[in-house]
C-alpha positions in Angstrom: -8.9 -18.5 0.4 -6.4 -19.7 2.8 -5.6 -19.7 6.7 -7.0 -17.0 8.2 -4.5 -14.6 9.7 -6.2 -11.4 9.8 -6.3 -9.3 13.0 -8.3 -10.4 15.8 -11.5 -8.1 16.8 -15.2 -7.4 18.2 -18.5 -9.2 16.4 -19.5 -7.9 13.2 -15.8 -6.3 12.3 -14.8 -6.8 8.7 -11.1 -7.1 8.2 -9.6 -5.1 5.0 -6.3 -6.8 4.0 -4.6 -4.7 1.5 -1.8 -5.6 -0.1 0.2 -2.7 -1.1 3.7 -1.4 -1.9 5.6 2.0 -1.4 5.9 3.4 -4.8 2.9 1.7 -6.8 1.4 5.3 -7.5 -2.3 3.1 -8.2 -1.6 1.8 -4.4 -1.7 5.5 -3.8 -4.7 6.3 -5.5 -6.5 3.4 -4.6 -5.9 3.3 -0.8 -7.7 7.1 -0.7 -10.2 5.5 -2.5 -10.8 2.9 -0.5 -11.0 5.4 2.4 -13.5 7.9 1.3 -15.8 4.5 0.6 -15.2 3.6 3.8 -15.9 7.0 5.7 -18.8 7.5 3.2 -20.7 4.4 5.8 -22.9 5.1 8.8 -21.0 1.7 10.2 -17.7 2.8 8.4 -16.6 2.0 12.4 -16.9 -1.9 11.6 -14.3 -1.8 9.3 -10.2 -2.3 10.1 -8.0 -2.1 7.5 -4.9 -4.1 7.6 -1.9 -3.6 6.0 0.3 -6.2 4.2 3.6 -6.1 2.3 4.0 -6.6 -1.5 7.1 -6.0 -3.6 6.8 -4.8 -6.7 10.2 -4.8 -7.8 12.4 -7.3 -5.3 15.3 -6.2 -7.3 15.3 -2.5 -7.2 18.5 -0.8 -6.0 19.0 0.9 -2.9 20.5 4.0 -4.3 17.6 6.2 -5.6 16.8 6.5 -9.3 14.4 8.3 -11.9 10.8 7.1 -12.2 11.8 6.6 -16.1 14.9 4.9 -14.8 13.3 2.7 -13.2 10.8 1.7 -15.6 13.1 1.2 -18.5 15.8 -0.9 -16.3 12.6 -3.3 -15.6 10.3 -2.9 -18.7 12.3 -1.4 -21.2 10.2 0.9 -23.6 10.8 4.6 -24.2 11.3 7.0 -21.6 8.7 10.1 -23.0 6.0 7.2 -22.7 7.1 6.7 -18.8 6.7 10.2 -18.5 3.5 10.6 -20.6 2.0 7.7 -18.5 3.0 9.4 -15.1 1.4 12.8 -16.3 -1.6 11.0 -16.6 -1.9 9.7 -13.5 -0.7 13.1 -11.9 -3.7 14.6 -13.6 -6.3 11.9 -12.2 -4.8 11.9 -9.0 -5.1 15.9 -8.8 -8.5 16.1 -9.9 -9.5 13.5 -6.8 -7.5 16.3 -4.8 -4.1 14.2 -4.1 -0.8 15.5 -4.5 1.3 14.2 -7.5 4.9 14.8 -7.9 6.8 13.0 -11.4 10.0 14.3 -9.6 9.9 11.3 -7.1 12.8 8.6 -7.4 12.6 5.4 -6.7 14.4 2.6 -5.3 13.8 -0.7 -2.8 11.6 -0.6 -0.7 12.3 -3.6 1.5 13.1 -2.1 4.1 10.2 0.1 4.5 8.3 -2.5 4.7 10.5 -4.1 7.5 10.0 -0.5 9.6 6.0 -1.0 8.7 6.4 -4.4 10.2 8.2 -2.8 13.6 5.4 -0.1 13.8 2.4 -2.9 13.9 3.5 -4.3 16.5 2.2 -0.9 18.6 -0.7 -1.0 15.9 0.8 2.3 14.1 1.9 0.6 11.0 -1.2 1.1 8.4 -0.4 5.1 10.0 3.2 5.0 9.2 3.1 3.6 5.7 0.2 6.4 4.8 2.2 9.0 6.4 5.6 8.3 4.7 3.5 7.2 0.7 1.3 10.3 1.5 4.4 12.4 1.7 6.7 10.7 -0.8 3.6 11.4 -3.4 3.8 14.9 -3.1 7.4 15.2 -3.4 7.7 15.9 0.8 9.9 12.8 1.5 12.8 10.8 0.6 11.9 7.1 2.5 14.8 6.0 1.2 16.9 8.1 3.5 17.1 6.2 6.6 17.0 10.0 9.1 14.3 11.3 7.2 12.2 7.9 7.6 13.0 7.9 10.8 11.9 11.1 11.4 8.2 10.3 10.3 8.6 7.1 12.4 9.2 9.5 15.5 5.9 11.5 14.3 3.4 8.5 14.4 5.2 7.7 17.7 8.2 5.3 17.5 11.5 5.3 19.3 14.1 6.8 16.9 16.4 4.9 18.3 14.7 1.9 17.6 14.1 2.9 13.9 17.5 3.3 13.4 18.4 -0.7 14.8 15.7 -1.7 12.5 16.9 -0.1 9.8 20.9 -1.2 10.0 19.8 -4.9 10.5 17.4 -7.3 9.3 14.7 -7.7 11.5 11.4 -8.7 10.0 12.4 -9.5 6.3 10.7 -12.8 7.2 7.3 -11.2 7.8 7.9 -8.7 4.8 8.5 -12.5 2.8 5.3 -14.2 4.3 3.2 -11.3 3.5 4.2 -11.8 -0.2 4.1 -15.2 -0.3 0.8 -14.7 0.9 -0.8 -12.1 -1.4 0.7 -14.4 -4.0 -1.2 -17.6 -2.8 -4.9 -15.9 -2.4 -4.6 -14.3 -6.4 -2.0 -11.2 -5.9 -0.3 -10.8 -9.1 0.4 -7.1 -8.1 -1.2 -3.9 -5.8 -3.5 -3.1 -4.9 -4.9 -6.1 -4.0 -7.7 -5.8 -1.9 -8.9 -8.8 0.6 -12.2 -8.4 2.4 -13.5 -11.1 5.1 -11.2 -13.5 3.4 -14.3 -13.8 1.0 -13.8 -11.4 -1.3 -10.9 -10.3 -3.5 -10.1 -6.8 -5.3 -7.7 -6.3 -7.7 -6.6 -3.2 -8.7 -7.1 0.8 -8.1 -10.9 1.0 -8.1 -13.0 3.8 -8.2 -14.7 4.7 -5.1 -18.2 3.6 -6.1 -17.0 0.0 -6.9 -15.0 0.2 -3.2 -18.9 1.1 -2.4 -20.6 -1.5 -3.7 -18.1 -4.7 -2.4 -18.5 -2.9 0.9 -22.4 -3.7 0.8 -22.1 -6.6 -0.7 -19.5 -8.3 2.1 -21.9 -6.6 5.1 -24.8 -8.0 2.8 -23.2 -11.5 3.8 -23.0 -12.9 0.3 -21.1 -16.1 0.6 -19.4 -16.0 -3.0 -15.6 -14.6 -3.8 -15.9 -11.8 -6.2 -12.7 -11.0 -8.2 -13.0 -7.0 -9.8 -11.0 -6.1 -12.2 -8.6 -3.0 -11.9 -10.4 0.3 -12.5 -7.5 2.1 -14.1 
């Protein structure tokens, strides 16, 4: 499926490469998913899940706008179906006990994804991007304002100062760029997208049992990609 550029670790570790991005609200979903299958393991310690950028709309503005907004400027369609869609995800995503705003905006997220980039390098990025899409779910967070992202930056650790260079320049766009480029080449055509091993590719919010069952089957060894479709 590619050069292998997963992280580096001890014998018998499986590498999780998810592709992912900001506002996809089935990233959201997904990613908690993927973490309760995880935990759910008596070796749920083998596993390291590795974060990698994906864009799902490169052309977003930088000033915030409406989820419907949004979704009409890109899709078109009717704005009551936008918000009929969202309310259904609220509702799935409340009864799996995660919090749901429709009052979120949206906008680039570029360079969140740049700051993500800056907070791997001490190996808190996969903790900053859950803190700050955590938050921004539940209607906690603006990401798109540069104090209050830094703010969560400083909570996982970073130098505010050093959020704030990142932030005002351009550092990183070309890892944000490979990352896509990437995603694109091993099947990504949008998030989730779930790499295991590098032998076995999930697309799509699944439910947690079908998280379950690729879990056994890339510890079972079996040699063979597997491609799943999304769950929705």
């Amino acid at each position: 499926m590619g050069e292998r550029t997963t992280p580096d670790g001890p014998e018998g570790t499986v590498v999780i490469e998810v592709w992912s991005d900001l506002g996809c609200p089935w990233c959201y979903v997904g990613k908690h998913r993927l973490e309760r299958a995880i935990a759910a393991r008596p070796d749920a310690g083998r596993f390291v899940v590795a974060l990698r950028s994906f864009e799902l709309n490169p052309d977003a503005p930088r000033t915030p706008e409406t989820i419907e907004a949004a979704f009409l400027r890109s899709h078109g369609g009717e704005a009551e179906v936008v918000r009929q869609a969202e309310r259904r995800i609220q509702a799935l995503a409340q009864r799996e006990g995660l919090p749901f705003s429709v009052d979120r905006r949206n906008a680039n997220t570029f360079d969140v994804h740049r700051l993500v980039h800056h907070a791997e390098e001490s190996g808190r990025g996969l903790e900053l991007f859950s803190r700050v899409q955590d938050r921004f779910f539940a209607g906690d967070l603006d990401p798109f304002d540069a104090e209050a992202l830094t703010r969560v930056a400083e909570e996982v650790g970073l130098s505010g100062r050093r959020v704030r260079e990142v932030l005002v320049g351009d550092e990183y766009a070309d890892a944000v760029r490979a990352d896509v480029r990437e995603g694109r080449d091993l099947g990504a055509r949008g998030v989730p997208f779930v790499v295991l091993d590098r032998r076995f590719a999930v697309a799509g919010a699944q439910t947690e049992a079908a998280y379950a069952q690729v879990l056994d089957r890339v510890v079972g060894g079996a040699a063979t990609a597997a491609t799943a479709a999304a769950a929705m």
